[in-house]
C-alpha positions, 0 to 999 in steps of 0.5 A: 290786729287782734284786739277787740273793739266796742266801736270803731270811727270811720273817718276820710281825710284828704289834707292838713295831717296836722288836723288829723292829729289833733282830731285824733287826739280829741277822740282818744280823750273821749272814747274807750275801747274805740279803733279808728280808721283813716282813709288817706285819700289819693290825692291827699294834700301833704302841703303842710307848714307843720307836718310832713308825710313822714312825720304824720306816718310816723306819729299815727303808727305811735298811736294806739287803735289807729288805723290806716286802710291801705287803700287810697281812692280818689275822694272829692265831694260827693264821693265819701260813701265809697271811703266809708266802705273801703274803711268798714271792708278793712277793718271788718277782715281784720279785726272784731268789733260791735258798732261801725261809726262814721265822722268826718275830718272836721268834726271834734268830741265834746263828750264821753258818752258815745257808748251812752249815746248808742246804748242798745241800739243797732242803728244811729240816722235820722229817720223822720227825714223822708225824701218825699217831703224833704226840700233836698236839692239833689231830690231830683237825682236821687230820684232819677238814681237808675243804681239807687232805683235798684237798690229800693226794688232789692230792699222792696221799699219806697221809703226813701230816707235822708240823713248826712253821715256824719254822727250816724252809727250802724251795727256791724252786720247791718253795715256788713249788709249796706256794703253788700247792697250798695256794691251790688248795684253801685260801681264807684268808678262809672261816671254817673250823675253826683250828687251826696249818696251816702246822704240817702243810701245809706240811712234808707237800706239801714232803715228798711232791716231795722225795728223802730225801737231799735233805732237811735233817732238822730245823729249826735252831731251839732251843726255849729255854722262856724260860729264860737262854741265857747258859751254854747257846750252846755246847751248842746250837752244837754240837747244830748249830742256828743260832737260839733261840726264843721270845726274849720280845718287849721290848727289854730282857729279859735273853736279848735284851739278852745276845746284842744286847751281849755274845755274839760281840761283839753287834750293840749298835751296829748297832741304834743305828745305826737306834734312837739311843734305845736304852740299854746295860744293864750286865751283872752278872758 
């Protein structure tokens, strides 16, 4: 690992290696000079009907700047922001790199410009989203959080931002900085109350070491519902996001399928590179 990287994507996954591939391969088609980590969850579901453990082993260590950490926790909802961390950990005593990016598994890029996006920023969250006056349903246990109370007397802030992760980027050694904190105070594997704490912890440490101007205000994320993207990329391009979500986990839904074949070209040929199995599905005009 002695390659240098402007970015590295930091991404859990827990089933559908087949998935993985593909999400793979849409980032490989988007970024430069960009690593990617993988945390495989313990208890990762390998119930594939297209690819086995091997095979899914076999075609990321064929793929450059693909990384998997050696380290598989056990991953349920509300238990992402320890993945993020494993993940930073690793590659931070491995390898160099400027920006720390998360993504999840069901998201897909629909842009090249993450470097534009991320310009001389140090960090990407949204910051106008205060807990105090945001109807969040897990308001009451963030605020009742003994670990996160600490955290807040240790950053000495009350402001307490909300952000979800995915499409938030952060700086190397602010991020070096939040995994110092947040293991400080939060140890993973004491039952506490659940709720999405990387939805808070992390954009309000970030938030309390950096200058508003050098913020990126927002995520570059647009949140699709599920619904058809088709007649929509052009007017989520122009709002200036770079990726969509949730793109529903199978190989061969109709989002999934659009962007791996027809949009910008696809990258139909990339996934087949490391999936021959896969089918082109043709598309009604």
């Amino acid at each position: 690992m002695s390659k240098e990287y402007k970015n590295v994507i930091s991404i859990p996954v827990h089933e559908k290696p087949e998935v993985i591939i593909d999400l793979l391969c849409n980032i490989k088609k988007y970024t430069k000079n960009t690593a990617v980590v993988l945390h495989v969850s313990k208890g990762f579901n390998w119930n594939s009907l297209y690819l086995n453990k091997e095979k899914f082993i076999r075609s990321i260590e064929e793929m450059e700047d693909v990384y998997i950490n050696p380290e598989h926790l056990d991953t349920k909802w509300a238990g992402i922001i320890q993945t993020h961390i494993s993940n930073f950990k690793y590659m931070d005593s491995n390898i160099d790199f400027e920006n720390f990016v998360l993504m999840a598994s069901n998201q897909l890029l629909i842009s090249y410009d993450m470097d534009k996006w991320i310009g001389n920023n140090i960090i990407g969250v949204r910051n106008w989203q205060k807990l105090d006056v945001w109807d969040w349903v897990f308001k009451s246990k963030a605020l009742n959080d003994k670990c996160f109370q600490n955290i807040l007397k240790e950053i000495n802030t009350e402001n307490i931002f909300l952000c979800v992760p995915e499409g938030s980027f952060y700086n190397r050694k602010i991020f070096e900085k939040i995994v110092e904190i947040v293991d400080t105070y939060y140890v993973f594997d004491i039952e506490e109350e659940t709720y999405p704490r990387e939805e808070v912890y992390i954009p309000t440490i970030a938030l309390s070491m950096v200058e508003e101007e050098k913020v990126r205000k927002g995520i570059f994320t647009e949140w699709i519902d599920g619904s058809l993207i088709s007649g929509k990329l052009s007017k989520i391009i122009e709002s200036g996001q770079i990726s969509v979500k949730p793109v529903t986990r199978d190989l061969y839904t109709d989002n999934r399928i659009y962007l791996r074949q027809v949009y910008n070209g696809g990258y139909f040929d990339m996934v087949k590179k490391y999936f021959p199995d896969i089918i082109w599905i043709e598309q009604s005009n």
